[in-house]
C-alpha angles and dihedrals in degrees: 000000000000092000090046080054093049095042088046079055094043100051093044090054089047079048088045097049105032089074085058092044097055093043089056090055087041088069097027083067104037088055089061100048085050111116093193094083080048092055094037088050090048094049091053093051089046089050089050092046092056102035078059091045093051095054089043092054085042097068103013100112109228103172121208109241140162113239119190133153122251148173126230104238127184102184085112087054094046118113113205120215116218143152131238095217116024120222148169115298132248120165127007096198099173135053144203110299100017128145106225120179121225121290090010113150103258096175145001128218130208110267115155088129100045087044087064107041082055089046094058092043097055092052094049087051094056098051088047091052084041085048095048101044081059106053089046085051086052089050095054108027090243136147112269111243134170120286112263085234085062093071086067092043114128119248095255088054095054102083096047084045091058096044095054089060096052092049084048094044086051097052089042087061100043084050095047087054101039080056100045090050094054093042082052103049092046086054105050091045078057086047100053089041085056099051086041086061093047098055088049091053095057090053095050089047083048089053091042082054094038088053092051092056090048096050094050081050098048087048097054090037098052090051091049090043092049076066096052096248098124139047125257083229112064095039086063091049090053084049104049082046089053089049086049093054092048086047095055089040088063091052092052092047088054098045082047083061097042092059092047090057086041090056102047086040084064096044087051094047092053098047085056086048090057093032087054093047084059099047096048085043083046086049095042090055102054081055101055098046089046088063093042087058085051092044110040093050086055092043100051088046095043087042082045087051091048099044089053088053079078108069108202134193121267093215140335119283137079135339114227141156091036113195103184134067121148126067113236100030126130117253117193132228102284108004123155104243100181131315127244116217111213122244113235108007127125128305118243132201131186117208126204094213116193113240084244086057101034093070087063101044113090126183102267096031111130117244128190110223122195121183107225086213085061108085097167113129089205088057106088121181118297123238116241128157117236099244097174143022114182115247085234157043125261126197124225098232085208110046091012097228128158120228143146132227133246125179112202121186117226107204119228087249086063092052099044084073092064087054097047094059096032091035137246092288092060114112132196118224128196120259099044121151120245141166122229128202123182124191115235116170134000107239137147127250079249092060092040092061096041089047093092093042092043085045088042086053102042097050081047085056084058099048121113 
């Protein structure tokens, strides 16, 4: 009885307790199947996610900058060939695309005319400077050398130039001798005329003698003869030889004179002689500079014509945008003939900014520049400056588009990277498409995102 008792006690408290049991289960089981805890698991990740976001967009650096497309263009760089004149063509002696060096001959023009012309000019010019390097010989009794203008003369002068001076050495001396013989025969007829005097001279100083003589012996002789001592006679004969005397005396005194005349009279002539040498060679000389003003002006411009028939080359660098093409063919005053591109000179770029962009670019801002044809993972963007924004506005006729301008240069330290990755043979060429980039503001990812609702907010501060 007392362990029906015990298992009746027993089963009530399992009956008791197996409600409790299955409630517990009950909740055990409902807990599990709760997607709050998932939802509360997912929103703690997502916080942490973004807390970690938000520090990240805090400090992440995500710089303002302008990016537009753009071309590299040279036609600033480019240097056009042209002549002054125009003219008739003779020889095309480059070609598109070739590299040409400074001062090297492009193009010839037809100049057989002009050539000539030159050709007798310069001919004429170097008798004149002969000519006068003689005459100024003849002025100052100098040897006769070369004009100082004959050292610059061209090969294909020289030998009229020598020549010149041999026809000149050659009349120098004919007039020297021409000179020297006048001058020499004036002065031997003043020489003769002088001895003539001389011995003249010496006869009249005998007769004075003679007469002195005479007179000591008529003295004696008319004392004696007052005596009657001597003849009459012979006193009168003394004295017709003594008035003889006196009479010849007189004649020589005359031809002395005379020869004295004579003898100026030589000198002078021989100073005119050499006072008229000088005059001519004065005369000459006007002359001869006169025609050297005429000459040398229409040298230096026929010797200018002829040196623009060759048409030579600006720089070194590249020949594009040939005109001409065929020899013989008529160019006219001022016509582009082709232009030449300069070798190592900066690289420009023109830049097609949108209106929203062109408010923030500024002349001496950096700007990166990539070229899109450039695929090279070591080439990173070149560094160029920002020189020029246009004033306006332009509009793209096809897509309509409005835009403005910017021209960045790019330095040649800056290009030497692109060679050094693509090589040294590597050009280039104008027309090439790049992408610019120019840095406008330091500000963080975090900014970058708040920057429409801070913009929203502060044009809603404005608002009436």
């Amino acid at each position: 009885m007392s362990e029906l008792v015990a298992n009746s006690a027993d089963l009530n408290a399992v009956a008791y307790a197996s409600p409790r049991m299955a409630g517990s289960a009950s909740s055990a089981a409902v807990g599990r199947d709760d997607p709050r805890s998932e939802i509360r698991v997912g929103l703690i990740v997502a916080g942490i996610f973004f807390v970690l976001f938000l520090g990240w967009a805090a400090f992440a650096r995500l710089d303002a900058a302008a990016n537009a497309p753009g071309r590299l263009v040279v036609t600033g760089q480019r240097q056009t060939v042209q002549h002054r004149d125009g003219g008739v063509v003779g020889e095309i002696l480059v070609k598109e695309g070739d590299r040409v060096r400074k001062n090297q001959v492009l193009m010839r023009l037809a100049a057989a005319d002009v050539r000539a012309q030159e050709r007798a000019l310069a001919a004429q010019a170097i008798t004149l400077l002969a000519q006068r390097q003689r005459i100024r010989a003849e002025q100052t009794g100098r040897p006769l050398v070369a004009p100082a203008e004959f050292a610059s003369l061209a090969e294909e002068d020289r030998a009229a130039a020598a020549e010149a001076m041999s026809i000149q050495r050659a009349q120098l001396r004919t007039r020297a001798a021409v000179l020297s013989a006048q001058r020499g025969a004036f002065g031997e007829r003043g020489s003769q005329a002088g001895a003539q005097g001389t011995g003249y001279s010496r006869q009249i100083a005998a007769i004075d003698e003679q007469v002195r003589l005479l007179d000591d012996e008529l003295n004696s002789l008319r004392t004696v003869a007052e005596k009657g001592f001597v003849s009459q006679n012979r006193l009168r004969a003394l004295e017709r030889s003594r008035a003889e005397l006196i009479g010849q005396r007189g004649q020589y005194t005359a031809t002395v004179a005379q020869s004295r005349s004579l003898g100026s009279e030589s000198q002078l002539q021989s100073l005119e002689a050499r006072s008229n040498y000088l005059e001519r060679a004065a005369t000459e000389l006007r002359d001869v500079e006169a025609g050297l003003n005429d000459v040398l002006p229409k040298l230096n411009a026929a010797r200018d014509q002829l040196s623009r028939t060759e048409i030579r080359s600006p720089a070194t660098g590249t020949v594009v945008g040939l005109q001409v093409f065929t020899p013989g063919g008529v160019i006219a005053a001022g016509q582009k003939l082709m232009d030449v591109v300069p070798e190592r000179t900066p690289l420009t770029v023109e830049a097609r900014v949108s209106p929203a962009d062109a408010d923030d670019l500024n002349p001496g801002q950096m700007a990166y520049v990539r070229f899109d044809t450039l695929h090279e993972r070591d080439l990173e963007p070149l560094e160029g400056d920002v020189t020029r924004v246009s004033a306006d506005s332009f509009t793209d006729e096809r897509t309509g588009e409005d835009y403005f301008t910017a021209t960045i240069d790019v330095p040649l330290s800056e290009l030497a990277k692109i060679q050094e990755v693509r090589g040294q043979e590597f050009e280039l060429r104008a027309g090439m498409p790049v992408s610019i980039q120019v840095p406008l503001r330091k500000r963080t990812a975090l900014q970058y995102m708040l920057e429409p609702l801070t913009g929203a907010v502060r044009k809603s501060l404005h608002e009436q």
